[in-house]
C-alpha positions in Angstrom: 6.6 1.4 30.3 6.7 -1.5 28.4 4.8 -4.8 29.3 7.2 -7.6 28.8 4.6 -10.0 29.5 1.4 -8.8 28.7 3.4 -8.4 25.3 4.6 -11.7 24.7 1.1 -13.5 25.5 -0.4 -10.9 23.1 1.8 -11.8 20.6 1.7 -15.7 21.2 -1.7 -15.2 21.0 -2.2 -13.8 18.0 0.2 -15.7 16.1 -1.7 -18.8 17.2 -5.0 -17.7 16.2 -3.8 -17.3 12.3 -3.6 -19.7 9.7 -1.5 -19.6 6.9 -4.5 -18.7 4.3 -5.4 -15.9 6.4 -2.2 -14.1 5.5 -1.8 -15.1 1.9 1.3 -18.1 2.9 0.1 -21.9 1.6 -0.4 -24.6 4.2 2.0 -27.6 2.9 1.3 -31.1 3.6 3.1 -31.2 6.7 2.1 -28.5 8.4 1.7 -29.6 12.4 1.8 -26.2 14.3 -1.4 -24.6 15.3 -1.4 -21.7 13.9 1.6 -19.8 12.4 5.0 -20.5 12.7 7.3 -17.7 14.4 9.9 -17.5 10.9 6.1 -17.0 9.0 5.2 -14.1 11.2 9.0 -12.7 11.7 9.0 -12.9 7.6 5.3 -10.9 7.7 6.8 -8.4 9.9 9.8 -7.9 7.7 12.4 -8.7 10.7 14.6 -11.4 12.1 13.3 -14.4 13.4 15.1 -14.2 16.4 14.1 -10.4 16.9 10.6 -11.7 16.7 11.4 -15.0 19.2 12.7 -12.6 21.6 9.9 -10.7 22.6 7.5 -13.6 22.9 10.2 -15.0 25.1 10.0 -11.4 27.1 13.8 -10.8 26.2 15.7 -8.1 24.0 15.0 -4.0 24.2 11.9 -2.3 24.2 10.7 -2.7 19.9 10.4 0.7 18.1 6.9 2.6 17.8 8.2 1.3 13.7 9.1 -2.1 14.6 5.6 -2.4 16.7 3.6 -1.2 13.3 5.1 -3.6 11.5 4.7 -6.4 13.8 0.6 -5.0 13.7 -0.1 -4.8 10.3 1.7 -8.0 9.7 -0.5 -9.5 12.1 -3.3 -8.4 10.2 -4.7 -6.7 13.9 -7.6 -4.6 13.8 -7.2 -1.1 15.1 -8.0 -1.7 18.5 -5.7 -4.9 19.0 -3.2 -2.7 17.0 -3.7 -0.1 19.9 -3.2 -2.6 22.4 -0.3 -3.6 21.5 1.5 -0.2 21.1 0.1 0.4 24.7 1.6 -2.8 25.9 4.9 -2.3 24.2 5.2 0.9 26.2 4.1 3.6 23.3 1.1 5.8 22.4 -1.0 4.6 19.7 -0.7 6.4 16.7 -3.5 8.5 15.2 -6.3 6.8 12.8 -8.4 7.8 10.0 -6.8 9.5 6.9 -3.2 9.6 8.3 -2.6 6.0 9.2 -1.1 3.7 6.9 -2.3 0.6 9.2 -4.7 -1.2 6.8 -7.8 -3.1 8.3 -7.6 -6.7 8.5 -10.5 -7.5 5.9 -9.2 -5.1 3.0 -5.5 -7.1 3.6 -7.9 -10.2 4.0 -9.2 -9.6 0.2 -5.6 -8.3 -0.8 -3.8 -11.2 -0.1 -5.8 -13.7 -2.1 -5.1 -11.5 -5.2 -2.2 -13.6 -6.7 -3.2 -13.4 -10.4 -3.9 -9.9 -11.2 -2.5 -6.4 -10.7 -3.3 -5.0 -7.8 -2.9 -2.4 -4.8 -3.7 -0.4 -1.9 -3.2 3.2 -1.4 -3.8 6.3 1.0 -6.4 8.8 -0.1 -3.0 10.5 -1.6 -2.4 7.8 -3.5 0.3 6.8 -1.6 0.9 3.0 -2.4 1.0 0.4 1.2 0.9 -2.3 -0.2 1.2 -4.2 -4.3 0.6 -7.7 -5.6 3.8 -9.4 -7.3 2.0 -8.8 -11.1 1.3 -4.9 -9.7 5.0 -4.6 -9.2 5.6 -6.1 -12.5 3.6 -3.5 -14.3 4.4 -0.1 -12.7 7.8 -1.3 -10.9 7.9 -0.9 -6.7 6.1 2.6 -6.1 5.9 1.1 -2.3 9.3 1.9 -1.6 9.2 5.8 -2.2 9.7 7.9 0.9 8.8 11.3 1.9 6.4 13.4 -0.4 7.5 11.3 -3.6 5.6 8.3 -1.7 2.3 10.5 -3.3 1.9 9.5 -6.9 0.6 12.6 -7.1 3.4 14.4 -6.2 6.2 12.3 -8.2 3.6 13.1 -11.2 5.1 16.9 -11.3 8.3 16.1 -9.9 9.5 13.2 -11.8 9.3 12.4 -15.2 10.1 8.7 -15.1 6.5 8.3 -13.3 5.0 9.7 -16.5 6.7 7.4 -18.8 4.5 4.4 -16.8 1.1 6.0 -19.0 0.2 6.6 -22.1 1.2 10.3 -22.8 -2.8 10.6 -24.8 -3.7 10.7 -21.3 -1.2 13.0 -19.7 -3.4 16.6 -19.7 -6.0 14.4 -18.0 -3.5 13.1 -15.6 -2.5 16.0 -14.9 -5.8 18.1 -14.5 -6.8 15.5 -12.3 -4.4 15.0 -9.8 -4.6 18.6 -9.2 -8.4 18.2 -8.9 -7.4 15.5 -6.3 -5.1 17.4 -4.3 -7.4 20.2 -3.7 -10.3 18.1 -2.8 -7.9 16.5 0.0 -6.6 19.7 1.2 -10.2 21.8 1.6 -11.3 18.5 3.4 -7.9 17.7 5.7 -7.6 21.8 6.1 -4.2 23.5 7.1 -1.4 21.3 8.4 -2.3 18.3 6.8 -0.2 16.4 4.8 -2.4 17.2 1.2 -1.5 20.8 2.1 2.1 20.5 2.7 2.3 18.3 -0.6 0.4 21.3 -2.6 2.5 23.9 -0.8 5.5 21.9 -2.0 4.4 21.2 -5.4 3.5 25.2 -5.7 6.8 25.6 -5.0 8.5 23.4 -7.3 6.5 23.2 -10.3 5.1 26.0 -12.7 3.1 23.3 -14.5 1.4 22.5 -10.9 0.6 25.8 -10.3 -0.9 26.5 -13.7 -3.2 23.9 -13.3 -4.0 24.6 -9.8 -5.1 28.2 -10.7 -7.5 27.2 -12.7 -9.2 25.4 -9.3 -10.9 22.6 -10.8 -12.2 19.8 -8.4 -14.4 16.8 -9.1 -12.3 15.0 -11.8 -11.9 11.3 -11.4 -10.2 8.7 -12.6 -11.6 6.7 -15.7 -12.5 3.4 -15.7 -9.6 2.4 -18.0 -6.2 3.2 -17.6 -3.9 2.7 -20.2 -0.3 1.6 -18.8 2.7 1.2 -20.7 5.2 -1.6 -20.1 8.6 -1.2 -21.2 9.0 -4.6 -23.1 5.0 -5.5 -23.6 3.7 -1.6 -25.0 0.0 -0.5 -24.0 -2.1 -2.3 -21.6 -5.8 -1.3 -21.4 -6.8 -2.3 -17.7 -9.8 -1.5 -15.9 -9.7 -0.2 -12.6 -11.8 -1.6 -9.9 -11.5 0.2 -6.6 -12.9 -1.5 -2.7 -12.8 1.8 -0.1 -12.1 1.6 3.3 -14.0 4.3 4.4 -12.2 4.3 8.1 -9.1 4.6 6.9 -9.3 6.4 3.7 -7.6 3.7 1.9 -8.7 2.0 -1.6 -7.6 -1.1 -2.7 -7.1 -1.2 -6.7 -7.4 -4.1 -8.7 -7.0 -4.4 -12.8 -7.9 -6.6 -14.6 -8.1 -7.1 -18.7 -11.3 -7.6 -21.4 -10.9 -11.7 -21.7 -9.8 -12.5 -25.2 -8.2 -9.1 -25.3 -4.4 -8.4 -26.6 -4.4 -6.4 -23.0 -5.0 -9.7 -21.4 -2.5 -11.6 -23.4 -0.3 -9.1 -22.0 -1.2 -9.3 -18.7 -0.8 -13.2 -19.0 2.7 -12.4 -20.5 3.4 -9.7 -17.5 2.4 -13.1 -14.7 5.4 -15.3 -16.9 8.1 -12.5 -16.8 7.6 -10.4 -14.2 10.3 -8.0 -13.3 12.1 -9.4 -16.0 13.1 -8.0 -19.3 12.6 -9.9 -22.8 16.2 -9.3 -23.8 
């Protein structure tokens, strides 16, 4: 049963306990509210204001186990406040570990402050949570898949277009080693977990996936560089600096060009156009 008040004080008190640099939002000059303003954390939470004004003000329907993780990770609570506040909007907690997609306050903390550079975090499927306005720019929104095509992995055999976003010298790596991956992830989540319904679908669907999966290779990892390729600014040579979240199995990715090189002209010329073409 949902908490109507124990909910609202939560919330209240959370959202007065932020500031606006915690989140990633600037201050202003004339900022007077202690703490965030309910349109900041509504917009956070990817919902209405007044949705969000509601249940501070103990009014509207019982929120969604979906709206609830939204209104958590937009909070930036850790896992226990994120747990209390399923419990007092009237729903189990969801499970932790490898199969959340709640990311820890700190790595969101570091994640936020990244305006300037390419950047991401991703399950241990590589399944992207969250990108950076320049790491849209360079791969386009891969935050917005659903279902098994969340798993860059699994669009790798399934859908071409997600190939066209590398340099094809790097392609019978790419491929070896997200195979590599996938097996690691299964032999360590077992039967039933989500790595081995993606490999029991990709076995299914793709003859290239099951080549490569025969020949049960594990321990190939990613290089240091990856080349990308934009579709108006060619090759970019980034290198690829990862922060794990051991508790969560998530990474945060971050790249970042040679100074002085024609990569990091690029990326300079990637901040100025964004999602934009040159035509």
């Amino acid at each position: 049963m949902i908490d109507r008040t124990g909910l609202a004080e939560f919330l209240r008190r959370r959202r007065a306990s932020l500031q606006p640099e915690d989140v990633g939002l600037p201050r202003g000059r004339r900022r007077r509210t202690s703490g965030l303003r309910r349109e900041e954390v509504a917009s956070l939470c990817h919902m209405s204001t007044d949705y969000y004004s509601r249940l501070e003000q103990e009014r509207g329907p019982q929120p969604s186990e979906q709206m609830i993780a939204s209104i958590a990770q937009g909070l930036h609570l850790s896992l226990d406040e994120r747990d209390h506040l399923f419990r007092l909007a009237g729903h189990n907690p969801p499970a932790r570990g490898a199969v959340s997609d709640h990311i820890s306050p700190g790595l969101l903390r570091i994640f936020d402050r990244l305006h300037d550079t390419p950047a991401e975090i991703v399950t241990e499927l590589g399944e992207t949570l969250r990108q950076t306005a320049l790491g849209v720019a360079l791969t386009g929104d891969t935050a917005t898949y659903s279902g098994p095509a969340r798993s860059i992995g699994y669009r790798w055999f399934t859908d071409p277009a997600t190939r066209q976003l590398y340099a094809p010298g790097d392609h019978p790596f790419l491929t070896r080693m997200f195979a590599s991956g996938l097996r690691e992830m299964v032999t360590l989540r077992g039967p039933g977990s989500r790595a081995a319904y993606l490999a029991d679908l990709l076995l299914a669907r793709s003859e290239e996936f099951r080549e490569v999966w025969n020949d049960h290779e594990v321990g190939i990892r990613p290089h240091d560089v990856k080349r990308f390729v934009h579709p108006e600014l060619g090759v970019l040579e980034l290198t690829c600096q990862r922060l794990v979240d051991p508790d969560q199995a998530h990474s945060l990715l971050v790249y970042t060009a040679i100074p002085g090189s024609e990569s990091h002209e690029k990326l300079q010329l990637l901040a100025v156009i964004g999602t934009q073409t040159l035509h």
